[in-house]
C-alpha positions in Angstrom: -186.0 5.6 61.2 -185.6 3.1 58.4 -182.0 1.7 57.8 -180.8 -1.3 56.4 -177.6 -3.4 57.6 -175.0 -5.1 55.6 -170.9 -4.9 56.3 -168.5 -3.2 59.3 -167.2 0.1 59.2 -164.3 1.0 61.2 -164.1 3.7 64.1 -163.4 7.4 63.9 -159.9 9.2 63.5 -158.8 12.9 62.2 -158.1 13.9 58.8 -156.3 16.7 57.2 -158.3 19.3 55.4 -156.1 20.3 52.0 -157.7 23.7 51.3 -157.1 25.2 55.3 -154.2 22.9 56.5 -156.6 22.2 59.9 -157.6 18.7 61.3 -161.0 17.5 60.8 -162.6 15.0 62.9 -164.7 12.5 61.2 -167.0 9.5 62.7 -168.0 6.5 61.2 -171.4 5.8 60.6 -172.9 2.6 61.9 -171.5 -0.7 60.0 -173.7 -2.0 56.9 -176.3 1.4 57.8 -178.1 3.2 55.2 -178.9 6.3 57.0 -181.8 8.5 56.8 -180.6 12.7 56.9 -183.3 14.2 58.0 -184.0 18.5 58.2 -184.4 18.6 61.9 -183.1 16.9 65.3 -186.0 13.9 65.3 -187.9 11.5 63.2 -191.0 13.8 62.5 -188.5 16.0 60.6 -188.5 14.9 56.7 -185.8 13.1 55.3 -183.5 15.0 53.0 -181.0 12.5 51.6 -179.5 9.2 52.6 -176.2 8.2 53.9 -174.4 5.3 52.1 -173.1 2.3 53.9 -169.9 3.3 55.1 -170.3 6.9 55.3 -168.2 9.1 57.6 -169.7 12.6 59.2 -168.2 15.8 60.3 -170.1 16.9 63.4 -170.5 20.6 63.3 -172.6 20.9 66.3 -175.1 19.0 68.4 -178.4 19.2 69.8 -181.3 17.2 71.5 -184.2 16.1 69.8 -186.4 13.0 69.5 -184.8 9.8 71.6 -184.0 7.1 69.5 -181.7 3.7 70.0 -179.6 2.4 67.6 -176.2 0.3 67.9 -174.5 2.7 69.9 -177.5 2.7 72.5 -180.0 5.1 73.1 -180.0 8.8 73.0 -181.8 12.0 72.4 -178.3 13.6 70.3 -178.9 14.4 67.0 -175.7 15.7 65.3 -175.8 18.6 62.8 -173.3 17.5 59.6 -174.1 19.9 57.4 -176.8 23.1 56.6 -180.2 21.6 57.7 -179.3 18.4 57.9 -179.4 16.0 61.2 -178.6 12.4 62.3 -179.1 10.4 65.6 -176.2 10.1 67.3 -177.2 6.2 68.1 -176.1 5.9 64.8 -172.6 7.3 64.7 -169.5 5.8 66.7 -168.4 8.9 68.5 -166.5 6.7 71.5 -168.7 8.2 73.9 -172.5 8.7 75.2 -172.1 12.1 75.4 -171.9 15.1 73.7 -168.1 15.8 71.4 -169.3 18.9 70.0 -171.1 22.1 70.8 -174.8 22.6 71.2 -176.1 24.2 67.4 -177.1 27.8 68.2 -180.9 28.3 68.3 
């Protein structure tokens, strides 16, 4: 996984959706991280796009794939945030080791 590091990003928090009216959770990437999307839940999967540095994600579900450490330790999450496109969760600040969303339906 190729990344490059620069300046701090701050934690997570929830943000109001305009068009529904319904909290949205977002998490902070990993500070000064350029971060590889990729189209499936490991690092043999091609990337897709590239987070900025200070990018925040919605996490729409969660599954396990390749192991991989980052600054937030190691782990074999990858979080869905959007159609076909995955990140390791050693990447995001989530507060936890664990899972904090459902597993993606197969």
């Amino acid at each position: 996984m190729s990344v490059d590091r620069s300046e701090a990003v701050l934690g997570f928090d929830e943000q109001e959706s305009p068009a529904v009216g319904a909290a949205v959770r977002t998490f902070a990437v990993a500070p000064g991280v350029r971060l590889n999307v990729r189209s499936g839940p490991g690092t043999q999967f091609g990337v897709v796009r590239v987070l900025p540095e200070g990018a925040r994600v919605s996490i729409f579900c969660q599954t396990p794939g390749t192991t991989v450490a980052g600054p937030y330790g190691t782990t074999n999450i990858w979080d869905n945030i959007d159609n076909g496109q995955f990140i390791s969760d050693s990447y995001v600040q989530t507060g936890t080791d664990g899972y904090v969303a459902s597993r993606c339906a197969l």
